[in-house]
ROFIFI-614387 format. One record per residue (C-alpha): residue number from 1; residue in three letters; z, y, x. Coordinates in steps of 0.001 Angstrom, whole numbers. Layout:
NUM/Ala/Z/Y/X
...
REM end
This chain:
1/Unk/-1949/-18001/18544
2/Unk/-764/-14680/20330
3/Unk/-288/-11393/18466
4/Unk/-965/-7779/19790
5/Unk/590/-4693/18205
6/Unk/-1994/-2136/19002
7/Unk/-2443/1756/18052
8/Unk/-6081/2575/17241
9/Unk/-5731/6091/16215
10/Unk/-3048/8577/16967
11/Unk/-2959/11472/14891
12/Unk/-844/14517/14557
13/Unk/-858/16028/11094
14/Unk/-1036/19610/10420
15/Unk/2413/21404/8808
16/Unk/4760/18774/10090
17/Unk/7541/21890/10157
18/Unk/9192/19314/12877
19/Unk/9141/16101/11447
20/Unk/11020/17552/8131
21/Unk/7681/17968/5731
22/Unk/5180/15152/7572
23/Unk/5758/12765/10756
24/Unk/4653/14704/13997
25/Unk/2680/11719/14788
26/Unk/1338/9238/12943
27/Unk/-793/5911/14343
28/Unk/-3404/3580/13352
29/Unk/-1679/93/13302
30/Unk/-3674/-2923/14238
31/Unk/-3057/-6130/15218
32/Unk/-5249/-8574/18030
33/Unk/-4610/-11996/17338
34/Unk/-5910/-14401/19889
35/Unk/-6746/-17945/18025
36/Unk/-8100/-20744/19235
37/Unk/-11693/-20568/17491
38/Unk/-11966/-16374/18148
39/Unk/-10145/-13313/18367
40/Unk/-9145/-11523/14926
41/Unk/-8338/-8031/14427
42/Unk/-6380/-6733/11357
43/Unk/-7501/-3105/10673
44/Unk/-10115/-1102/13316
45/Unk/-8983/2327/13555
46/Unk/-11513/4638/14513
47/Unk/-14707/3349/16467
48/Unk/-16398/3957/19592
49/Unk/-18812/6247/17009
50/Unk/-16378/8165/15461
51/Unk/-15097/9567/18802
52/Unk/-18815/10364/19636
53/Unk/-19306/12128/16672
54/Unk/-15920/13608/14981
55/Unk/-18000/15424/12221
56/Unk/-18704/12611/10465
57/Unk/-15369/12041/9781
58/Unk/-15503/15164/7802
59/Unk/-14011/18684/8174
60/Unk/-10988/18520/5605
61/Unk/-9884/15164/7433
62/Unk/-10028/16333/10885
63/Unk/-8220/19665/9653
64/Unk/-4937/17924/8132
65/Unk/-4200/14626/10414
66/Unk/-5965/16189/13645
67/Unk/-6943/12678/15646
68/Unk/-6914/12540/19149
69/Unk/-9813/10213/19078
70/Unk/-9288/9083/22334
71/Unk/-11501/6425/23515
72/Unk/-9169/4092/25075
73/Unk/-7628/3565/21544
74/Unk/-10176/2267/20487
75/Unk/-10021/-1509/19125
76/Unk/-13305/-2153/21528
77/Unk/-11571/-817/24799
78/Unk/-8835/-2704/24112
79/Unk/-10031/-5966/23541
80/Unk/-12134/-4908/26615
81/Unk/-9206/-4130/28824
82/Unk/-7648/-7596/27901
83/Unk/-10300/-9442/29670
84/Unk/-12264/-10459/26634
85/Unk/-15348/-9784/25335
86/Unk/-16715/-8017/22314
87/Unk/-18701/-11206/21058
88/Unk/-15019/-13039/21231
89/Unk/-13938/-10986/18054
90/Unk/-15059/-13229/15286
91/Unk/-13053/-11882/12629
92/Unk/-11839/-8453/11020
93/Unk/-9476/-8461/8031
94/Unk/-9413/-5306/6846
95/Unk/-6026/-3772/4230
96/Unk/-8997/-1604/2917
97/Unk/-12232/611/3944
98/Unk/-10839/3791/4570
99/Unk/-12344/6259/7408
100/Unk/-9294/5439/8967
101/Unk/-9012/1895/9098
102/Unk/-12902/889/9267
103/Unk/-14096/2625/11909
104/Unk/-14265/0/14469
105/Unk/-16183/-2648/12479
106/Unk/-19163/-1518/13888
107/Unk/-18260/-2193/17605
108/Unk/-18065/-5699/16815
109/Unk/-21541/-6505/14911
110/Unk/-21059/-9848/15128
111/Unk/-17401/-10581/13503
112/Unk/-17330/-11521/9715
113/Unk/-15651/-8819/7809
114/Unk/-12824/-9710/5251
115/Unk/-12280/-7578/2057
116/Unk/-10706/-7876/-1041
117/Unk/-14323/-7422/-3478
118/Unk/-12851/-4813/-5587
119/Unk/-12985/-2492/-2501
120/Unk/-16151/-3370/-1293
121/Unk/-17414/-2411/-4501
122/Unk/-15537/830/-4529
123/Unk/-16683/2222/-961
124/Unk/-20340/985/-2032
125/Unk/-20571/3014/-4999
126/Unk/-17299/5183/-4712
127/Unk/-16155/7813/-7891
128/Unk/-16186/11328/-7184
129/Unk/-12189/11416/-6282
130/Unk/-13232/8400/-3845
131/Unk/-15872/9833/-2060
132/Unk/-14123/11671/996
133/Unk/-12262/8732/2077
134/Unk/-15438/6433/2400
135/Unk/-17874/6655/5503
136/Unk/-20491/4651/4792
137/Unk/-21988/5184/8464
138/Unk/-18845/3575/9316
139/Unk/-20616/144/8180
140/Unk/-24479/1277/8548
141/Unk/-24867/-1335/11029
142/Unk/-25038/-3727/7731
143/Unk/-21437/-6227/9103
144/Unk/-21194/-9728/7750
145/Unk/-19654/-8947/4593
146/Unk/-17048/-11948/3721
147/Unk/-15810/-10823/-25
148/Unk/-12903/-12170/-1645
149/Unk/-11362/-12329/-4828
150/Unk/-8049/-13455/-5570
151/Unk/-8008/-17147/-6159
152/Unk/-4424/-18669/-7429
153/Unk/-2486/-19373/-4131
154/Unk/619/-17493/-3987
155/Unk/2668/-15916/-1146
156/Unk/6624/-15473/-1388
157/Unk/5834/-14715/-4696
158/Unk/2911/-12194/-4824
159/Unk/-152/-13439/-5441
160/Unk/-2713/-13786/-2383
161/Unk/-6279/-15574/-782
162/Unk/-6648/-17445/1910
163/Unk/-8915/-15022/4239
164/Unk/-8944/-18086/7430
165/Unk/-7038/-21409/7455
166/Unk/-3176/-21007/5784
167/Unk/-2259/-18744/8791
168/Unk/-4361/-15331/7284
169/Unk/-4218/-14256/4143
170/Unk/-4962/-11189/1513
171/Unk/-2153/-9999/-811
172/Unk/-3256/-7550/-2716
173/Unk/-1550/-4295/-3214
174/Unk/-3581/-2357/-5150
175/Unk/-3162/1577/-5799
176/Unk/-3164/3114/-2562
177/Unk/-7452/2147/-3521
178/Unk/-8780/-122/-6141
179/Unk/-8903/-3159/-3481
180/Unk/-5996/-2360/-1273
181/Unk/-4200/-4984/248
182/Unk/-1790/-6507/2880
183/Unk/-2682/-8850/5456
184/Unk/-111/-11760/5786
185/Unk/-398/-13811/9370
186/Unk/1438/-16265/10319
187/Unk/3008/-16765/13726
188/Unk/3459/-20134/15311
189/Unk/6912/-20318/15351
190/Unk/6692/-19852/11331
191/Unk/7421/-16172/10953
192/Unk/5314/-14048/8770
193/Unk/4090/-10863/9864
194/Unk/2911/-8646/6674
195/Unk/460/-5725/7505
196/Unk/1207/-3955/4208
197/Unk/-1773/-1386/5116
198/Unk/-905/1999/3591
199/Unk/900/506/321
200/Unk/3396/2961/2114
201/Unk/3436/4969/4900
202/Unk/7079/5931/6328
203/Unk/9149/3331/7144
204/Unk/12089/4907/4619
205/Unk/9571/3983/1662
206/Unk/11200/478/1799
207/Unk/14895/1853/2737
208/Unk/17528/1916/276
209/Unk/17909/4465/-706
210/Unk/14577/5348/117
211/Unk/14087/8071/2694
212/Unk/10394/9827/3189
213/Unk/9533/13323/4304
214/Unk/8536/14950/1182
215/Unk/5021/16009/2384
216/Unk/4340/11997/3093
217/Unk/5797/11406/-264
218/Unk/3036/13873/-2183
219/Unk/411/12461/264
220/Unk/531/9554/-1026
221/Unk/844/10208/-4742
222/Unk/-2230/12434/-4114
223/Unk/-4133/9758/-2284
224/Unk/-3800/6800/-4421
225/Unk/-6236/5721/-7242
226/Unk/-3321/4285/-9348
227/Unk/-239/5884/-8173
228/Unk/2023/3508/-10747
229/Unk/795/360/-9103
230/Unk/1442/1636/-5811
231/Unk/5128/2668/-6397
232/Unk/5002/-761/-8474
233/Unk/4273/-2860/-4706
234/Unk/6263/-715/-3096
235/Unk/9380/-1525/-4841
236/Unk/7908/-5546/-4743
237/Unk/7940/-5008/-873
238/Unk/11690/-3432/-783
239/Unk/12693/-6625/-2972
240/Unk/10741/-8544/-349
241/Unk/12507/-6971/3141
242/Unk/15573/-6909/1261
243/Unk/15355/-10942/743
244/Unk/13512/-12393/3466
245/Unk/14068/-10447/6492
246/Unk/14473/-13070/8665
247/Unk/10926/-14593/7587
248/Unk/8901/-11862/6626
249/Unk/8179/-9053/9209
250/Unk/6588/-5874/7208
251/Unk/4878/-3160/8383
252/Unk/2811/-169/7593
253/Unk/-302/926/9417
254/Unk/979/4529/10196
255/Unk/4491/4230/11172
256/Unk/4988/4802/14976
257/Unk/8529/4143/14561
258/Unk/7430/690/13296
259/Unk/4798/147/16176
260/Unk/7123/1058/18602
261/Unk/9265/-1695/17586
262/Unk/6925/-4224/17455
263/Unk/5024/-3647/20527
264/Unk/5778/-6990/23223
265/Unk/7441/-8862/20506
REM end
């Protein structure tokens, strides 16, 4: 198994007053992770279709994080520029079904899709609050739906699904959306890498003290569905950096900080 660190999305929010309010740039996290049976991806970004069409990721959205949409980030031309082919992808494990972290399903028809089933319900028949972040085109193409619920297996102490074999799994960390969750995988020399989706956003949500940019600090109250259980994981994932740091590798999907990092590790 081999693990990419990819940006699938880089976006540059309105109102950043520097860095001091928002980030100046924000990315779409992914990860490629070459198995022996397929290629996996963790997240999408945006798709070859959204940089086509931009409008149909919606005025308002386009207005506040202002995405490049640059083709070349896209999950497709990357795999592509690796030398493999789109058919190779046979998985997609996805933190949740946001615009921003969907997009790309439909440039690989053929991969199962993995989702926690309390989020597939809630992008299929979304509440009124829920409807903006939901593009249903994203997913017209009708993808191999693999649902999950959240059996009994456990993970460092949070509970969790096997998504494929014991080196993938869901943990859910519900509040950022109703199925939100992280994707755990785990390297072969026994580390565990912990795509904690957008259960925060800035890597000084898990710092102690903790240290965000208080426009990324409403964002996210405003965003989630159940803004206690969010700040609830949040402090679980502090608790979980602070004791396992040398086993447990956590990251966010927008954190270029964090990407930057992790890039050729």
């Amino acid at each position: 198994m081999t693990v990419h660190h990819l940006n699938c999305a880089t976006m540059r929010p309105a109102g950043t007053i520097g860095g001091r309010v928002l980030p100046s740039r924000l990315v779409a996290h992914c990860l490629l992770v070459e198995r022996g049976d397929g290629l996996l991806l963790v997240d999408t970004g945006f798709g070859t279709r959204d940089v086509a069409d931009p409008a149909r990721l919606g005025r308002p959205f386009r207005a506040a994080v202002r995405p490049a949409l640059d083709p070349a980030e896209t999950a497709r031309a990357q795999v592509l520029a690796r030398g493999h082919r789109v058919d190779d992808v046979t998985d997609i494990v996805l933190t949740h079904l946001d615009l921003d972290h969907a997009g790309g399903i439909g440039d690989f028809p053929r991969a199962r899709v993995h989702v926690l089933g309390a989020e597939l319900d809630a992008a299929r028949a979304p509440h009124l609050r829920e409807r903006p972040r939901y593009v249903a085109a994203q997913w017209a193409h009708g993808p191999r739906w693999q649902r999950h619920g959240v059996a009994g297996d456990s993970w460092f102490g949070f509970k969790a699904v096997t998504a494929l074999d014991d080196d993938v799994l869901l943990v859910p960390l519900h509040g950022h959306t109703r199925g939100h969750c992280g994707v755990a995988v785990r390297r072969p020399d026994g580390h565990w890498l912990l795509h904690a989706g957008d259960s925060y956003f800035h890597t000084g949500d898990l710092a102690t003290p903790v240290s965000t940019p208080p426009g990324l600090r409403a964002f996210q109250r405003l965003m989630a569905v159940d803004d206690l259980q969010r700040r609830h994981n949040q402090e679980r994932l502090r608790e979980l950096v602070a004791a396992l740091a040398g086993e447990v590798t956590v990251f966010s999907a927008h954190d270029a900080t964090e990407l930057a990092a992790l890039v050729g590790d």
